[in-house]
C-alpha atoms as an extended CHARMM CRD file, in Angstrom:
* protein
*
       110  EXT
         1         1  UNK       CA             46.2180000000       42.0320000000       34.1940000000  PROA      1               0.0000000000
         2         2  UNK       CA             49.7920000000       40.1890000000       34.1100000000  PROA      2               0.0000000000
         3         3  UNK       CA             51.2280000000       38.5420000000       37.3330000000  PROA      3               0.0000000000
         4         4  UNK       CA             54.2540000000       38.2670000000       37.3140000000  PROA      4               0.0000000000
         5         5  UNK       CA             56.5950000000       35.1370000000       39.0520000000  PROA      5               0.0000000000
         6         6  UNK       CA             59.4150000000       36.7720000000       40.9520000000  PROA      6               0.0000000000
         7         7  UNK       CA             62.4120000000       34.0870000000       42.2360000000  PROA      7               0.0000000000
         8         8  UNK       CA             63.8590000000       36.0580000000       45.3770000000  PROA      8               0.0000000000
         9         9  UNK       CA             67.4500000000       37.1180000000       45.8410000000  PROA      9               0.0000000000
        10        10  UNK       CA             68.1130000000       33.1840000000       46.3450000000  PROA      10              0.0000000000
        11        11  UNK       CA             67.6360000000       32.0720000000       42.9590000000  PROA      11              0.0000000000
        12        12  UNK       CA             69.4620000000       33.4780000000       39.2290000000  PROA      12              0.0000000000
        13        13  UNK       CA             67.7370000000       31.4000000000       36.2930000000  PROA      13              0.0000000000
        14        14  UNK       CA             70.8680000000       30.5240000000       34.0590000000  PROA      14              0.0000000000
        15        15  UNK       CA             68.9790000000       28.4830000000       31.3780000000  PROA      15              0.0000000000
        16        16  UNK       CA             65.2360000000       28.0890000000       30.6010000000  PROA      16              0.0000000000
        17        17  UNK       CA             62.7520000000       25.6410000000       28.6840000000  PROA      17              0.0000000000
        18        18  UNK       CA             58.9950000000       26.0290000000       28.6580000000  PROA      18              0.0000000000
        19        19  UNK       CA             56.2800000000       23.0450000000       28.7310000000  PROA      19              0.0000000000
        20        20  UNK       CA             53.5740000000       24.7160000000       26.6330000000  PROA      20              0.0000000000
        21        21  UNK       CA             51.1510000000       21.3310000000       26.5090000000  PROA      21              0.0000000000
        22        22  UNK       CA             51.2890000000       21.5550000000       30.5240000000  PROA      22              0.0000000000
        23        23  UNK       CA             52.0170000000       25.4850000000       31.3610000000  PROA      23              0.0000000000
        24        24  UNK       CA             55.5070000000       24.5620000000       32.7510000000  PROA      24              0.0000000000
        25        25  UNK       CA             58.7090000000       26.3440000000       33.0180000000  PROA      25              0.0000000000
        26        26  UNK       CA             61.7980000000       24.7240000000       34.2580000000  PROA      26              0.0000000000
        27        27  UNK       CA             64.9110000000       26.7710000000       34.7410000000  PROA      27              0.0000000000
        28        28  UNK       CA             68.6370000000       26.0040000000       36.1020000000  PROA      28              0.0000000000
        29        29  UNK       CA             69.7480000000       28.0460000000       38.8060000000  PROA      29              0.0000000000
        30        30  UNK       CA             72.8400000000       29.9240000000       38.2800000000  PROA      30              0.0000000000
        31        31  UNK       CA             73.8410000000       30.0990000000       42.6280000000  PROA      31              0.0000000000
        32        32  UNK       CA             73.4810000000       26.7840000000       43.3210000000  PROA      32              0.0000000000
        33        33  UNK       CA             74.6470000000       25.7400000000       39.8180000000  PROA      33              0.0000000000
        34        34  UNK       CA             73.4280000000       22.1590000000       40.4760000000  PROA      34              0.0000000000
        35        35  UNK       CA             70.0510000000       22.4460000000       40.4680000000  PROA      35              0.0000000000
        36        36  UNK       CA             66.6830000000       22.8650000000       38.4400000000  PROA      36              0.0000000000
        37        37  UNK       CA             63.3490000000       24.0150000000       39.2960000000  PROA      37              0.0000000000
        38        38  UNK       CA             59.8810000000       24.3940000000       37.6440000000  PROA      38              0.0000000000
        39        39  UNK       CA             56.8180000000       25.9610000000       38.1890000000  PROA      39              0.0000000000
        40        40  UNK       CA             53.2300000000       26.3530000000       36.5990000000  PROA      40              0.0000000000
        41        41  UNK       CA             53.3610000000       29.6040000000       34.2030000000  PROA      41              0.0000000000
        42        42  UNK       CA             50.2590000000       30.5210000000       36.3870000000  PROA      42              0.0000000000
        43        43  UNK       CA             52.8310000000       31.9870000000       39.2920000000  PROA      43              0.0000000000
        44        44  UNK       CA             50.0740000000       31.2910000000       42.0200000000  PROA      44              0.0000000000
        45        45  UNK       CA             50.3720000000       27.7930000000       41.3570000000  PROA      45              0.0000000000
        46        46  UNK       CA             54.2320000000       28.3090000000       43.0360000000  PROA      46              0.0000000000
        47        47  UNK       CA             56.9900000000       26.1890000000       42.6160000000  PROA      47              0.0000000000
        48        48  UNK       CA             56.4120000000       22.4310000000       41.4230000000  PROA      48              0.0000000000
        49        49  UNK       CA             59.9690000000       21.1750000000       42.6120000000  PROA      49              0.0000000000
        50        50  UNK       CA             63.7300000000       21.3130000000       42.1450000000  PROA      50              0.0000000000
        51        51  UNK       CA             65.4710000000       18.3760000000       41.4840000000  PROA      51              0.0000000000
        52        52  UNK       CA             69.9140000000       17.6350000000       41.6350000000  PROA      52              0.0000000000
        53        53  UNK       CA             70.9800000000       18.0250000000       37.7990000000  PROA      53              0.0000000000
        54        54  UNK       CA             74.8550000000       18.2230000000       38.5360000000  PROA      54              0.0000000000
        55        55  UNK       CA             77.5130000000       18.3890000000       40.8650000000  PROA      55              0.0000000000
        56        56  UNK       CA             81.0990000000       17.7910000000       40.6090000000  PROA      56              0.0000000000
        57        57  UNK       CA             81.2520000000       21.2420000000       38.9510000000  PROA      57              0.0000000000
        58        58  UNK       CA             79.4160000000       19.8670000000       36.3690000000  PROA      58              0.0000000000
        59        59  UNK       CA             76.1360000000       22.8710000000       35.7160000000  PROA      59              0.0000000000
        60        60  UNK       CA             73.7040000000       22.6690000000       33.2250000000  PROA      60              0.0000000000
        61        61  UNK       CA             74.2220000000       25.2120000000       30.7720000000  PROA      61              0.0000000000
        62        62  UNK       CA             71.4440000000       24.2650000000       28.0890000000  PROA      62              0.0000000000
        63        63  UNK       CA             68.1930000000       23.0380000000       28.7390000000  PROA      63              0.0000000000
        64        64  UNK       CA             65.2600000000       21.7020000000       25.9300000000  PROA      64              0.0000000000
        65        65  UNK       CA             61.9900000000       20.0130000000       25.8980000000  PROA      65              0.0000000000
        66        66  UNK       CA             60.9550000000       17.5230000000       24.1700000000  PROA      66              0.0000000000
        67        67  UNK       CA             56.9050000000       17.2260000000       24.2630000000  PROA      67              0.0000000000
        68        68  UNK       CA             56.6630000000       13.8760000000       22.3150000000  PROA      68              0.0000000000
        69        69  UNK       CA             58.2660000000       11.8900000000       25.1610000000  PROA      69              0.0000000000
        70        70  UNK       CA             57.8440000000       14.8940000000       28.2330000000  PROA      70              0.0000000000
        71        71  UNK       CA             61.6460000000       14.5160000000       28.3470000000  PROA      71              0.0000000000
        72        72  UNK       CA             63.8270000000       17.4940000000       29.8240000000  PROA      72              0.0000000000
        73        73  UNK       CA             67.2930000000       17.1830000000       28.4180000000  PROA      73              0.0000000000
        74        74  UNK       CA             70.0280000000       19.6960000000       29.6310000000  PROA      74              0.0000000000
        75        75  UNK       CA             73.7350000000       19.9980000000       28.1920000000  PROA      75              0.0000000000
        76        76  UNK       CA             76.2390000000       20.7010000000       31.1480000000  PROA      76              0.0000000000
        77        77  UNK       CA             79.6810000000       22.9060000000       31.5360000000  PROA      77              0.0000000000
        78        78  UNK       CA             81.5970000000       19.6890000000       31.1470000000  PROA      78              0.0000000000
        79        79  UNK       CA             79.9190000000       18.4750000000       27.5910000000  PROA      79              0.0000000000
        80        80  UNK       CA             77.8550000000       15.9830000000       28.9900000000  PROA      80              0.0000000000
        81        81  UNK       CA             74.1710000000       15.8180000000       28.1000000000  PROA      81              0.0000000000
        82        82  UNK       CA             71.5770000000       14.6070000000       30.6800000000  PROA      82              0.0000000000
        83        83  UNK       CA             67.8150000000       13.8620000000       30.6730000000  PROA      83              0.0000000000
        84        84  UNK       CA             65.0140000000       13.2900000000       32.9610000000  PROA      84              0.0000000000
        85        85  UNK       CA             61.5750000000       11.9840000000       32.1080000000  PROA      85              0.0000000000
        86        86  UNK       CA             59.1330000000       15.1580000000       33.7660000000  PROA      86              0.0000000000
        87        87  UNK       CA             55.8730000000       12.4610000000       33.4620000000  PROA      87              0.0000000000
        88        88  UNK       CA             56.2190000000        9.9860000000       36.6350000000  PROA      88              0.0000000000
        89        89  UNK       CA             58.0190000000        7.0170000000       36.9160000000  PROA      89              0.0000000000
        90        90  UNK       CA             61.2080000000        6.3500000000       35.8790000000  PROA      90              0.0000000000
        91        91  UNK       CA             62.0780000000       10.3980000000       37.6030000000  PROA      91              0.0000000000
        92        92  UNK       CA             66.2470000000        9.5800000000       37.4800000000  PROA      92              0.0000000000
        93        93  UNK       CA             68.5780000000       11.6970000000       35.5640000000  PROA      93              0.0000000000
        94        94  UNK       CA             69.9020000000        9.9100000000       33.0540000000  PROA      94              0.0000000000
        95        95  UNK       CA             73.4140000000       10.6510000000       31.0680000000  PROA      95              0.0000000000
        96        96  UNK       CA             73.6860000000       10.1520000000       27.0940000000  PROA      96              0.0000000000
        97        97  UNK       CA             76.4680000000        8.2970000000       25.6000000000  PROA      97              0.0000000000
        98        98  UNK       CA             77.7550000000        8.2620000000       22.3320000000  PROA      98              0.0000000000
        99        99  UNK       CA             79.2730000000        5.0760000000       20.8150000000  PROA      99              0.0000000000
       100       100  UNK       CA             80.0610000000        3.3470000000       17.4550000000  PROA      100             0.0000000000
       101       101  UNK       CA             76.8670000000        1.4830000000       17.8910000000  PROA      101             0.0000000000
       102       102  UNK       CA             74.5590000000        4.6800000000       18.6220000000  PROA      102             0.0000000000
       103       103  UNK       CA             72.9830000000        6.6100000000       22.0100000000  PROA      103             0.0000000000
       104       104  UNK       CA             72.5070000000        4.7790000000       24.6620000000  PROA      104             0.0000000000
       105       105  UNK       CA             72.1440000000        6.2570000000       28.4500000000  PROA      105             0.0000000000
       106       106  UNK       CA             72.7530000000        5.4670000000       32.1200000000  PROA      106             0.0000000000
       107       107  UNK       CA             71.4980000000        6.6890000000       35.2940000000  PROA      107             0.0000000000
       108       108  UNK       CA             74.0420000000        8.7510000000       37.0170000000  PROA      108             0.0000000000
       109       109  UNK       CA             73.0300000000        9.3010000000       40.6190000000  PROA      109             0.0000000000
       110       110  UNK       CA             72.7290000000       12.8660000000       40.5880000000  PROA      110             0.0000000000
């Protein structure tokens, strides 16, 4: 017997990336555009949280997970890439930067 999560009318998952190792599945939201939630693939464990991943007209528009770290890294409309760490401390979204000298990030506020 398969229960299945339903989102409402208020909600229109854009992107998706699943969290096997923990059951999780975190999706953007394509009203709000700034915006992404997760919630336990068991739907009666309900929503975990939403968090601010853009503004500015800036929307994610890609979203992967990376198990290894428990990172969730999202590329947005304007061709920026962001990350957030999904296992505690540090929680801020942080922007990737390219550069002659390699990667390096910043946390952007959003």
């Amino acid at each position: 017997n398969e229960t299945v999560r339903t989102l409402g009318s208020n909600s229109l998952p854009e992107s998706l990336a699943v969290d096997e190792a923990n059951c999780m599945v975190y999706w953007s939201d394509g009203i709000s555009m700034t915006t992404i939630s997760s919630g336990h693939m068991d739907p009666t464990q309900g929503v975990a949280s939403t968090f601010s991943a853009g503004g500015n007209n800036d929307f994610p528009t890609t979203m992967w997970h990376e198990p290894q770290e428990n990172m969730l890294y999202w590329g947005t409309s304007k061709s920026r890439i962001h990350r957030r760490f999904l296992g505690g401390a540090p929680a801020a979204v942080q922007e990737l930067t390219w550069s002659q000298s390699g990667w390096s990030y910043y946390i952007t506020g959003i």
